[in-house]
C-alpha positions in Angstrom: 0.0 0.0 0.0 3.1 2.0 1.0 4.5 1.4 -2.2 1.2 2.0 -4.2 0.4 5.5 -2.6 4.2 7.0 -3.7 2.7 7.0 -6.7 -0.9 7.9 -7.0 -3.1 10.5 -5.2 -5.3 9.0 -3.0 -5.7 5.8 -1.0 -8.6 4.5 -2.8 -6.3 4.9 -5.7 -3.5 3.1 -3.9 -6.4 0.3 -3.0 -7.0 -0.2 -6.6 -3.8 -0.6 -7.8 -3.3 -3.1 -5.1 -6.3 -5.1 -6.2 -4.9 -4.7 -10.0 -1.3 -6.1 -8.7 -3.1 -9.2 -7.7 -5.3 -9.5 -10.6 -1.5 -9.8 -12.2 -0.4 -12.0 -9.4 -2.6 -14.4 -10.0 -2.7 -14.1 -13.9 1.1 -14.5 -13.8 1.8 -17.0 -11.3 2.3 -19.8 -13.1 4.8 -17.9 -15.6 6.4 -16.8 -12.6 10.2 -18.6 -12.9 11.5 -17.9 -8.9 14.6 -16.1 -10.2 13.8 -13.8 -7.8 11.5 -13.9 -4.5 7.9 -13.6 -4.6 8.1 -10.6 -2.3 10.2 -8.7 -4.9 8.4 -10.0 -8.1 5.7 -9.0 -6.3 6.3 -5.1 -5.7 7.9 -4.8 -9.0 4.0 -5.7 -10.0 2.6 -3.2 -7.4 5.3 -0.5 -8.7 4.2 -0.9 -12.5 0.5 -0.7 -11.5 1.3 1.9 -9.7 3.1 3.8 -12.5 0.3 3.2 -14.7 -2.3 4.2 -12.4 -0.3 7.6 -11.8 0.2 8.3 -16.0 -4.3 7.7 -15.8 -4.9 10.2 -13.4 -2.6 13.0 -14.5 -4.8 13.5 -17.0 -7.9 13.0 -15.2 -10.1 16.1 -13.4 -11.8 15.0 -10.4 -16.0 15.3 -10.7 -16.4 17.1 -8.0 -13.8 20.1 -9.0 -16.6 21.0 -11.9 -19.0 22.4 -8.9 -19.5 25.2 -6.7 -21.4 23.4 -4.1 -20.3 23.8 -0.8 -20.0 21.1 1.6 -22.9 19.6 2.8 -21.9 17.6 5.4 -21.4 19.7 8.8 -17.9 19.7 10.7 -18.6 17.7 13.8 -21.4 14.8 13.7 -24.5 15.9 15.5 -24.0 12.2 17.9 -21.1 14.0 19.6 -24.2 16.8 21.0 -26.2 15.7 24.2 -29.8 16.0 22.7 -31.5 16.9 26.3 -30.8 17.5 30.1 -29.1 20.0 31.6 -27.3 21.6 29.0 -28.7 20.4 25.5 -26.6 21.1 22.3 -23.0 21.4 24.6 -21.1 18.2 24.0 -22.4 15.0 25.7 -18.5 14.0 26.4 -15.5 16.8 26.3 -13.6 16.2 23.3 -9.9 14.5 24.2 -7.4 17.1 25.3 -4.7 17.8 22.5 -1.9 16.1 23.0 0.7 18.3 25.1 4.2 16.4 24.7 6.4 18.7 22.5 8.6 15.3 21.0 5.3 13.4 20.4 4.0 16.8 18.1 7.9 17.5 16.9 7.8 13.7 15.9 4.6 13.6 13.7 6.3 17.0 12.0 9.2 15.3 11.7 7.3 12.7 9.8 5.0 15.0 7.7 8.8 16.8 6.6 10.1 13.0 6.0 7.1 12.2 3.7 6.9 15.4 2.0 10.3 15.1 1.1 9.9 11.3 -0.3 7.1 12.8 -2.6 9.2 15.1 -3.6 12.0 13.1 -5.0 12.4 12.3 -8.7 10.5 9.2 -9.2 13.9 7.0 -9.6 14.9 7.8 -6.0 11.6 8.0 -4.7 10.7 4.6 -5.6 14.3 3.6 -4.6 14.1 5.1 -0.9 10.9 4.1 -0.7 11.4 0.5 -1.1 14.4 0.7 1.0 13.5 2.8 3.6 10.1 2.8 3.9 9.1 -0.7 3.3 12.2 -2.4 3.9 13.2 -4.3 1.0 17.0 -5.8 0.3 19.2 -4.3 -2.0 18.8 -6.7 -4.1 15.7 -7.3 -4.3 14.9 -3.2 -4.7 17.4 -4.0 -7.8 14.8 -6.9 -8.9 12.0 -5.3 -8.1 13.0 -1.6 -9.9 15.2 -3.7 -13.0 18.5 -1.7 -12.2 22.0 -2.4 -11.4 23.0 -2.2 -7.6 24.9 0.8 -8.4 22.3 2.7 -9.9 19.8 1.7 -6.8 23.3 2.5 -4.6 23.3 5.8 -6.6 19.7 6.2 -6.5 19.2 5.8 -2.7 21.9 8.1 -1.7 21.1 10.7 -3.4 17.3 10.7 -2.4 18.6 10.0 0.9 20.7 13.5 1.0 18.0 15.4 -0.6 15.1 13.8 3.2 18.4 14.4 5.2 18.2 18.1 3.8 14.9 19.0 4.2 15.3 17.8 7.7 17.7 19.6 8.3 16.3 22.6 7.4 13.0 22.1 9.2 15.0 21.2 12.1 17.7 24.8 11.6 20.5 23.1 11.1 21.0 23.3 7.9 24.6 25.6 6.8 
């Protein structure tokens, strides 16, 4: 899913090129020929998908950009309301505190930055660091998966590597 939403917009998107990846799967199985592991003949699947889904949508314009109509439904559900007693139409429970912890809030920013600057990569490194970083994969098998040489992917992942590592840096001030 990782892998899928590197590439398209939204996460129904990704959930669709997930589904097409196993419609391939299981179309392909039986030409599959082990040279490399399922897991990375698998996301190499999940990657094209992916690629083609992205190349659909590009030129796509969403339905719902074609309208002015505001949005009907209302910011809070009316459930969260107490309907009667004492004080009707406060909130029947107070809504969770925000969380207070400056790491815990620095953290999630941390990650926003860390993503943000994944989507921002040319779509070599991107897929590279993504595959290595994010979900994991061996060096060989991002080579299997991506089809390149391990010193392109060796290429490839350092230099999307540098490029997070700078962004962080400059959210965090201590860039030069």
């Amino acid at each position: 899913m990782r892998l899928a939403r590197q590439f398209v917009k939204s996460e129904a998107s990704a959930e669709d090129v997930l589904q097409d990846a196993w419609l391939g799967v299981l179309a392909g199985l039986e030409a599959f020929e082990q040279r490399s592991s399922f897991r990375t003949w698998f996301f190499s699947i999940v990657g094209n998908c992916a690629r083609k889904r992205a190349t659909k949508e590009a030129k796509l314009v969403p339905f719902s950009t074609l309208t002015d109509a505001p949005d009907s439904e209302p910011a809070v559900a009316a459930s969260r309301f107490a309907e009667a007693g004492r004080w009707p139409d406060h909130w029947a429970e107070a809504p969770s505190p925000w969380p207070l912890p400056d790491e815990a809030a620095l953290g999630k920013e941390l990650a926003v930055v860390v993503d943000r600057a994944i989507e921002a990569l040319p779509a070599g490194q991107r897929e590279v660091v993504t595959l290595r970083d994010v979900l994991g994969l061996s060096a060989p098998e991002t080579c299997e998966a991506v089809g390149i040489s391990e010193a392109n992917q060796r290429v490839l992942l350092h230099r999307g590597r540098a490029r997070v590592r700078a962004a962080l840096e400059e959210t965090l001030g201590w860039a030069p």
